[in-house]
MOPAC internal coordinates of N, CA, C and O (Angstrom, degrees):
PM7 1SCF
backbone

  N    0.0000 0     0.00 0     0.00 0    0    0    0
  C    1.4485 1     0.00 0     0.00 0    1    0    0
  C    1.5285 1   106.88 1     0.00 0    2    1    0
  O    1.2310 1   119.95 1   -38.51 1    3    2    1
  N    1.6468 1   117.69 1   141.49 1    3    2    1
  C    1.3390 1   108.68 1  -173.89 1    5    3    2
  C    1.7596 1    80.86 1  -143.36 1    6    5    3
  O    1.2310 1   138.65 1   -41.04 1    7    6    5
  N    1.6432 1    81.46 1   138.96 1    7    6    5
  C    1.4023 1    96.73 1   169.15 1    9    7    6
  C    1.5005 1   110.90 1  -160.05 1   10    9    7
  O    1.2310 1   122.26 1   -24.68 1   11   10    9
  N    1.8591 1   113.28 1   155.32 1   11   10    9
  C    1.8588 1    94.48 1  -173.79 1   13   11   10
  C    1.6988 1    98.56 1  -111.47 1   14   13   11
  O    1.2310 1   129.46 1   -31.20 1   15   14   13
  N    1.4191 1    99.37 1   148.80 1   15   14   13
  C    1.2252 1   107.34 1   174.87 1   17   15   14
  C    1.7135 1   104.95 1  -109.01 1   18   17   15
  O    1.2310 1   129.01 1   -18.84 1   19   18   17
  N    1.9801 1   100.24 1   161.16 1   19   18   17
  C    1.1073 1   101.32 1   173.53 1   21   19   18
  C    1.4544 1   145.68 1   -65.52 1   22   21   19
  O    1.2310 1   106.46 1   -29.48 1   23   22   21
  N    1.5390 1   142.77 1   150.52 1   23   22   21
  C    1.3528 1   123.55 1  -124.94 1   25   23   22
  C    2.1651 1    95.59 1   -83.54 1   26   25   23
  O    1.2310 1   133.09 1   179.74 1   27   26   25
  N    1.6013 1    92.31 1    -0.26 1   27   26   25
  C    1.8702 1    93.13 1  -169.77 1   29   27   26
  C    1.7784 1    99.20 1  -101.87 1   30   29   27
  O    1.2310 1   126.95 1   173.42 1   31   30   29
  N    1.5240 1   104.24 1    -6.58 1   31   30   29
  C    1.4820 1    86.49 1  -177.42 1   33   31   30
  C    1.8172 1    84.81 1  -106.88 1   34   33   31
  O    1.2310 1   104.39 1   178.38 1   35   34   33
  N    0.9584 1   146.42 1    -1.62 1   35   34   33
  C    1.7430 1   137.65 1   161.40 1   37   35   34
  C    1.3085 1    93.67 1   -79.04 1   38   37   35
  O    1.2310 1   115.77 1   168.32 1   39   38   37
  N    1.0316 1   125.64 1   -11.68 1   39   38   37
  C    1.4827 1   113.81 1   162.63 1   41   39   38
  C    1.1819 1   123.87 1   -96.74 1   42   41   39
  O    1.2310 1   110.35 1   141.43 1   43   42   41
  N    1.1646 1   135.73 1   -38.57 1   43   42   41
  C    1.8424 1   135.13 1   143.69 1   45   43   42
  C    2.0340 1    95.83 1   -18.13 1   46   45   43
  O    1.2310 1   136.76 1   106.53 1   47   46   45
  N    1.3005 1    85.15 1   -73.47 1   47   46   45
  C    1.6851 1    90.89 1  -153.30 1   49   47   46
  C    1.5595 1    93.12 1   -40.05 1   50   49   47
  O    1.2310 1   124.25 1   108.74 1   51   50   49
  N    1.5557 1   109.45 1   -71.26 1   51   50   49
  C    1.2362 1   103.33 1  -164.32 1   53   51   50
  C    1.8084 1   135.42 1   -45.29 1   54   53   51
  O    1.2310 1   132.78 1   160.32 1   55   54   53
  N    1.5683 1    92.92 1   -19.68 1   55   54   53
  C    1.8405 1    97.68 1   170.57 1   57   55   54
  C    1.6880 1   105.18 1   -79.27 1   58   57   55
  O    1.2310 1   120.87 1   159.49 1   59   58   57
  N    1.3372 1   115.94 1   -20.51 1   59   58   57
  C    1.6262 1   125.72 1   164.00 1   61   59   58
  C    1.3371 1   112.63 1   -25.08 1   62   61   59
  O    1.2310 1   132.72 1    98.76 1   63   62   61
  N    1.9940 1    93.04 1   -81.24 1   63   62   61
  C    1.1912 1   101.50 1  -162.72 1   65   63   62
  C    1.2357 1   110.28 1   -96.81 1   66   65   63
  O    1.2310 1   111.68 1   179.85 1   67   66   65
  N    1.6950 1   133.28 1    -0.15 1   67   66   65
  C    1.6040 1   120.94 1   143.55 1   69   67   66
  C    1.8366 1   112.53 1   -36.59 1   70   69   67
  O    1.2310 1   122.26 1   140.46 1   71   70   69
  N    1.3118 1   113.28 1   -39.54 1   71   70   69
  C    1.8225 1   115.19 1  -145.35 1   73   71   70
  C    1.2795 1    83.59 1   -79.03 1   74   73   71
  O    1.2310 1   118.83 1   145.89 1   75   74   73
  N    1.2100 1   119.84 1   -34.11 1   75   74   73
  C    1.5217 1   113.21 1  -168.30 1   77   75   74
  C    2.0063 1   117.89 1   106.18 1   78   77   75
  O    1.2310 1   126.79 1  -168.04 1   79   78   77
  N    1.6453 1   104.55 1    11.96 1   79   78   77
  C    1.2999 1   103.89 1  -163.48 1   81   79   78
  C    1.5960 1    96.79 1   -77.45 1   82   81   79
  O    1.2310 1   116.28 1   144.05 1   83   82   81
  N    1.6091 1   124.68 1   -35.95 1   83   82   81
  C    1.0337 1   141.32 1  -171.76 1   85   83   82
  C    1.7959 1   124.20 1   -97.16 1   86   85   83
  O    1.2310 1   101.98 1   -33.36 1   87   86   85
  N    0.9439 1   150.53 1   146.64 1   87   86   85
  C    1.7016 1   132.17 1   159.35 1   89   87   86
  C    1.6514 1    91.65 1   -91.46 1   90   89   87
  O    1.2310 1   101.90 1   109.69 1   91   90   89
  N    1.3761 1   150.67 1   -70.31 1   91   90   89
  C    1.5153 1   139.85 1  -161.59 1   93   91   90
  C    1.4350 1    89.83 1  -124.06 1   94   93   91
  O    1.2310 1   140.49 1    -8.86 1   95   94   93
  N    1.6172 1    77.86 1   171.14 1   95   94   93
  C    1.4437 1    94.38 1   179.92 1   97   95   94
  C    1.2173 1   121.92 1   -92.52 1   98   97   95
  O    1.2310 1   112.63 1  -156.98 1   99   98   97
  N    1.3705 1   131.51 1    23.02 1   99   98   97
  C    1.0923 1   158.07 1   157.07 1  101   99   98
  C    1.4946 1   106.71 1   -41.14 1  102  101   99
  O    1.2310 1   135.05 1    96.55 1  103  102  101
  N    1.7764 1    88.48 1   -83.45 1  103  102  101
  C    1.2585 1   132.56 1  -170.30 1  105  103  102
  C    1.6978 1   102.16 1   -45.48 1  106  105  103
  O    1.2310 1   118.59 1   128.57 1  107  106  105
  N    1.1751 1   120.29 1   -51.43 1  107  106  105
  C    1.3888 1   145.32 1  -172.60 1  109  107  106
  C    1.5597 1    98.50 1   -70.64 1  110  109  107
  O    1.2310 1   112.69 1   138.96 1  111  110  109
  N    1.0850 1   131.41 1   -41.04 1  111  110  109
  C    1.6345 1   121.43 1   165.59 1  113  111  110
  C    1.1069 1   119.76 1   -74.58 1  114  113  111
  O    1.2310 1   126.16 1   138.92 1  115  114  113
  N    1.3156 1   105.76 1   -41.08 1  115  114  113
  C    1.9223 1   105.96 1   179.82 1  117  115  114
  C    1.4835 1   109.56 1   -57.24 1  118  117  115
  O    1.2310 1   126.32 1   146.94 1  119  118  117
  N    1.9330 1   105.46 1   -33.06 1  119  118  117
  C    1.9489 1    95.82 1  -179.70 1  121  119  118
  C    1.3653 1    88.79 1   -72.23 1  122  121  119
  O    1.2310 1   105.76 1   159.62 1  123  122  121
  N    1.0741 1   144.01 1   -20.38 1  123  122  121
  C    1.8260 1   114.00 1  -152.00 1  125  123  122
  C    1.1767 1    91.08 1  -110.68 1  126  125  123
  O    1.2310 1   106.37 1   171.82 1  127  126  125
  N    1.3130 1   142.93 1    -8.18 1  127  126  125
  C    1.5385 1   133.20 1   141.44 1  129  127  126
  C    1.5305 1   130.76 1   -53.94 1  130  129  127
  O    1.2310 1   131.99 1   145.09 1  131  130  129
  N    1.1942 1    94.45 1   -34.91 1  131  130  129
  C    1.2890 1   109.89 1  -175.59 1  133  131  130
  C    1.7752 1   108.72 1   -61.51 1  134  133  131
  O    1.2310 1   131.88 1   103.72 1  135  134  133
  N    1.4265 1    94.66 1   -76.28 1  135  134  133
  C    1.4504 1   122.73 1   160.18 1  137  135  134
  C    1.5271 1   118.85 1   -29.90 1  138  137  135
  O    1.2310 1   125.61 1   125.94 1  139  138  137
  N    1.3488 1   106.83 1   -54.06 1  139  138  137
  C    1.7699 1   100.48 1   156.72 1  141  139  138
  C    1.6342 1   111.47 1   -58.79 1  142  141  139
  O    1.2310 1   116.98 1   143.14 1  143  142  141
  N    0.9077 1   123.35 1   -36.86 1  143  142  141
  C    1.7241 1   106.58 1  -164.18 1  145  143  142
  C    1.9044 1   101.36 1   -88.64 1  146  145  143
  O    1.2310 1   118.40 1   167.13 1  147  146  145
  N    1.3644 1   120.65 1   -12.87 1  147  146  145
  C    1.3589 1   119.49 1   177.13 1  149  147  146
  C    1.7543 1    86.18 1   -73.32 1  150  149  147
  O    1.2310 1   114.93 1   100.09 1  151  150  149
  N    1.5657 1   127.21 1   -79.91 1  151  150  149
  C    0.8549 1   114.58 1  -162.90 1  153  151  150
  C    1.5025 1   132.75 1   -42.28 1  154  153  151
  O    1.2310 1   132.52 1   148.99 1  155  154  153
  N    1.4578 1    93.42 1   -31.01 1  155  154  153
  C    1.6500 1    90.62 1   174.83 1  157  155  154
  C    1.8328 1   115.27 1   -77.45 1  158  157  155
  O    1.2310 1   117.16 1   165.28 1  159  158  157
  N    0.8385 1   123.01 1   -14.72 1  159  158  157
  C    2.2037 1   146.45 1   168.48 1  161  159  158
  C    1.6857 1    79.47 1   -68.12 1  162  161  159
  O    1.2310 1   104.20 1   107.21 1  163  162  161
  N    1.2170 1   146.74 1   -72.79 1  163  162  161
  C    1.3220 1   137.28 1  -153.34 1  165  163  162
  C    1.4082 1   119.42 1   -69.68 1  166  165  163
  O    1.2310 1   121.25 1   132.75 1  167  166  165
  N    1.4945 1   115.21 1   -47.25 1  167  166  165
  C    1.2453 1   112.50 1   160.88 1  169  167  166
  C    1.5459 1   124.18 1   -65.13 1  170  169  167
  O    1.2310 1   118.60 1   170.87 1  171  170  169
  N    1.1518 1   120.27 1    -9.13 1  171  170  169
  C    1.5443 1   116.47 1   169.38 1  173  171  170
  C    1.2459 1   108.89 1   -86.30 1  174  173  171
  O    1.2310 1   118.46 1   154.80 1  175  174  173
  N    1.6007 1   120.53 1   -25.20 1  175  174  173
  C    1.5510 1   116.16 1  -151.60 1  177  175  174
  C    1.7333 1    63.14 1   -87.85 1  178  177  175
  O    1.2310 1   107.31 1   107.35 1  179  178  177
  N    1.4920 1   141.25 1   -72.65 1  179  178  177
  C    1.6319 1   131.22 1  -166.43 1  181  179  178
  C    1.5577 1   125.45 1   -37.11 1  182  181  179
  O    1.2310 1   129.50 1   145.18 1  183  182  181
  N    1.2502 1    99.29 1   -34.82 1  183  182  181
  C    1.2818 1   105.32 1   157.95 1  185  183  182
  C    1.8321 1   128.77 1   -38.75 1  186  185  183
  O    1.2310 1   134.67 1   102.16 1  187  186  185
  N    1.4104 1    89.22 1   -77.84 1  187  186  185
  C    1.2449 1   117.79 1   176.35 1  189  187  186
  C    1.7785 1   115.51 1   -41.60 1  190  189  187
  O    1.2310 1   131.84 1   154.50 1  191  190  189
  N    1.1600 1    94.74 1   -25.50 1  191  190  189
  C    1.7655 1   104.90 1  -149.80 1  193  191  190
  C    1.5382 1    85.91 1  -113.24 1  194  193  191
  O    1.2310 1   109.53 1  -172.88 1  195  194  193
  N    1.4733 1   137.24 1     7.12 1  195  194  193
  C    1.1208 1   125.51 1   167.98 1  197  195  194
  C    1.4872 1    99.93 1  -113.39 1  198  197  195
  O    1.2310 1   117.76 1   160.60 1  199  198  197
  N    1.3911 1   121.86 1   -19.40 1  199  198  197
  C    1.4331 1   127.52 1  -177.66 1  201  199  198
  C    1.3242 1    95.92 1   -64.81 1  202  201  199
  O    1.2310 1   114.20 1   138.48 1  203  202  201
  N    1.7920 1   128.59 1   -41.52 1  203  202  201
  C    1.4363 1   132.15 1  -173.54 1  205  203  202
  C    1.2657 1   105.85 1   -58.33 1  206  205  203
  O    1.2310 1   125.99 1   127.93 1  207  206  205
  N    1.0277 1   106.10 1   -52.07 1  207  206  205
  C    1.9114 1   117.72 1  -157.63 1  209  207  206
  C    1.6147 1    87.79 1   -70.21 1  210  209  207
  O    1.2310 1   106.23 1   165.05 1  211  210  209
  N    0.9591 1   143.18 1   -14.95 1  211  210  209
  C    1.8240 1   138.94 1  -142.91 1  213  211  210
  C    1.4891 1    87.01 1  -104.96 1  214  213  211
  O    1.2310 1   123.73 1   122.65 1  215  214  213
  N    1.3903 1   110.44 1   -57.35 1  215  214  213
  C    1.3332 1   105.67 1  -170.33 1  217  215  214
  C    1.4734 1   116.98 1   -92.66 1  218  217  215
  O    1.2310 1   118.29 1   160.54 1  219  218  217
  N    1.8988 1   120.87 1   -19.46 1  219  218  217
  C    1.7829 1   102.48 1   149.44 1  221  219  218
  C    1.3866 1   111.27 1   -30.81 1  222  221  219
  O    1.2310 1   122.19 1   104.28 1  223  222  221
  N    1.6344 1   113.41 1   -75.72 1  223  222  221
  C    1.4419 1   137.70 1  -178.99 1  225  223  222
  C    1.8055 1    96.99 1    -9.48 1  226  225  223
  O    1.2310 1   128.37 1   101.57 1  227  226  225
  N    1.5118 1   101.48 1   -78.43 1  227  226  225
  C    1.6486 1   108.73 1  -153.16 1  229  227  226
  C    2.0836 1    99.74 1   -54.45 1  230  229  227
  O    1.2310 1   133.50 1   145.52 1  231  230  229
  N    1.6308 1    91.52 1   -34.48 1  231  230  229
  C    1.6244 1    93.15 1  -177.29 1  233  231  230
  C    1.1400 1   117.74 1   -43.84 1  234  233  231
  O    1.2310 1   128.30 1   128.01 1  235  234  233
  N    1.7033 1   101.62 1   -51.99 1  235  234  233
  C    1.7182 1   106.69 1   169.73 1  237  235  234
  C    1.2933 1   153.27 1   -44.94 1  238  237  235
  O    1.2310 1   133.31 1   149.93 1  239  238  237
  N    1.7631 1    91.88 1   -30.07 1  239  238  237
  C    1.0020 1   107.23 1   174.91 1  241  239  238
  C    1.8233 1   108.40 1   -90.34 1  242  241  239
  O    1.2310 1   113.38 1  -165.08 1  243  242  241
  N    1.0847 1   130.12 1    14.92 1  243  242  241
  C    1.0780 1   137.98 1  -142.65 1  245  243  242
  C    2.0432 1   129.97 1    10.69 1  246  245  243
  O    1.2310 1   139.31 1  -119.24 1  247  246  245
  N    1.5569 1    80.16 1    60.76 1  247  246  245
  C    1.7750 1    96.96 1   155.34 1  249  247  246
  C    1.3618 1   105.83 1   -83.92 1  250  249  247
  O    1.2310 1    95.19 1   178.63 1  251  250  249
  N    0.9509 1   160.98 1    -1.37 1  251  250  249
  C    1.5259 1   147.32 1  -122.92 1  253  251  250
  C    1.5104 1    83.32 1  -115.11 1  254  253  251
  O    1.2310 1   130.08 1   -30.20 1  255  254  253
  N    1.3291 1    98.18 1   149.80 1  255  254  253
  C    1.9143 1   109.35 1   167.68 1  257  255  254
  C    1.6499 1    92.91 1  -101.63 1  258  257  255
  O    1.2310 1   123.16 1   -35.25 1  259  258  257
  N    1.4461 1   111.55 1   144.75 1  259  258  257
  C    1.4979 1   128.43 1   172.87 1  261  259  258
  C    1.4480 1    98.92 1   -67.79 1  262  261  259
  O    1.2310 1   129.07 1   -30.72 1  263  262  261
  N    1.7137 1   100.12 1   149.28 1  263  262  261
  C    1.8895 1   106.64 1  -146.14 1  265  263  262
  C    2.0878 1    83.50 1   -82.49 1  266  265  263
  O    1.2310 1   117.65 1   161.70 1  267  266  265
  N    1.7128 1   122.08 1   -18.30 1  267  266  265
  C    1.1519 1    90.93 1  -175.02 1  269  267  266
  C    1.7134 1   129.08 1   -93.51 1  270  269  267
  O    1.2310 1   135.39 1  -170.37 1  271  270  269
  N    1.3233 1    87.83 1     9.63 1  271  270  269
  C    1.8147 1   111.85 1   156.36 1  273  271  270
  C    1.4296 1   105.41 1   -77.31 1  274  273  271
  O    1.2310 1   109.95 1   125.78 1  275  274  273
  N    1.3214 1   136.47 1   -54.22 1  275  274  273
  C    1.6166 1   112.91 1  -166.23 1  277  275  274
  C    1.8892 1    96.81 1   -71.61 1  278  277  275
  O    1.2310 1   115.71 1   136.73 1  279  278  277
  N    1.5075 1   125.76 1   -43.27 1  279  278  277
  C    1.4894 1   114.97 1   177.77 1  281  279  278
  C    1.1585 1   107.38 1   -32.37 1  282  281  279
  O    1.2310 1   116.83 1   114.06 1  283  282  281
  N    1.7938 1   123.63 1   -65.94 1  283  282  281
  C    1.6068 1   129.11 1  -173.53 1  285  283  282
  C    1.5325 1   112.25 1   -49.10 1  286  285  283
  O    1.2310 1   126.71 1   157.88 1  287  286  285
  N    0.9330 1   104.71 1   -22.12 1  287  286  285
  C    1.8636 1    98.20 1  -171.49 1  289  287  286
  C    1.3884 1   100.35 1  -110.16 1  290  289  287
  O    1.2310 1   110.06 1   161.31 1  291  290  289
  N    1.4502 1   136.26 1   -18.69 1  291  290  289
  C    1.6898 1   122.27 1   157.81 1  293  291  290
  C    1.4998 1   103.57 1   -67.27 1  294  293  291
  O    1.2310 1   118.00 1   138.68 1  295  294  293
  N    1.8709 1   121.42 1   -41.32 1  295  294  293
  C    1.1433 1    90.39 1  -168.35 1  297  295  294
  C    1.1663 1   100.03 1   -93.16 1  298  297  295
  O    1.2310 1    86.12 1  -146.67 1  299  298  297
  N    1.0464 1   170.48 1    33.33 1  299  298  297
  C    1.5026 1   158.50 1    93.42 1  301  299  298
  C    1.7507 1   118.64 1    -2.58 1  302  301  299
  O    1.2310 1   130.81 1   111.70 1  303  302  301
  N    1.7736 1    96.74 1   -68.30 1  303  302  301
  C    1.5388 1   110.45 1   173.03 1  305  303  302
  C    1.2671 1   121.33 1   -44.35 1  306  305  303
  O    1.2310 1   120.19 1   125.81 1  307  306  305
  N    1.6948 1   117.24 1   -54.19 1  307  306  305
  C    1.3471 1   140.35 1   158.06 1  309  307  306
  C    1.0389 1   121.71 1   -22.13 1  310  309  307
  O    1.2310 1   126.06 1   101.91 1  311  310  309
  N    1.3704 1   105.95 1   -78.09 1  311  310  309
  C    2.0042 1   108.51 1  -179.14 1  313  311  310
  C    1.2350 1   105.11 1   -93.91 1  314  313  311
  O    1.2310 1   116.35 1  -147.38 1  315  314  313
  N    1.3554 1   124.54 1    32.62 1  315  314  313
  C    1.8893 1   110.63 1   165.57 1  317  315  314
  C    1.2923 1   118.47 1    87.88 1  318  317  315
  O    1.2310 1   117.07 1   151.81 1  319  318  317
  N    1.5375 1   123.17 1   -28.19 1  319  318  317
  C    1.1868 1   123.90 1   173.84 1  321  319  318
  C    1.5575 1   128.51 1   -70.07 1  322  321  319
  O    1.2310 1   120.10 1   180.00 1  323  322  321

């Protein structure tokens, strides 16, 4: 794969692999690929994990619909009815 990068991020890389964090710049994309796709797994798993806490929360306060009202209305959606 060939692609050009801008002349300040060949310069990132290159203070990279002066420091010694990297041997190529290969290596040095695959971590910051990598590293992008964890971060993006973390903000979903935060996501997710505030959607939990949101709706404990509303339970508490008792907003919550009783769980055998949401069954009746998936299976409603479900079979057409």
């Amino acid at each position: 794969m060939t692609f050009t990068l801008r002349p300040e991020i060949e310069r990132l890389i290159g203070d990279q692999l002066k420091a010694g964090r990297f041997s190529t710049r290969e290596e040095l994309i695959e971590a910051a690929i990598i590293e992008l796709c964890h971060d993006d797994a973390n903000e979903i798993h935060n996501d997710i994990s505030a959607a939990i806490d949101e709706g404990r929360a509303q339970c508490d306060r008792g907003e919550g619909i009783p769980l055998e009202d949401v069954r009746a209305h998936w299976r409603k959606r479900l079979h057409g009815g």
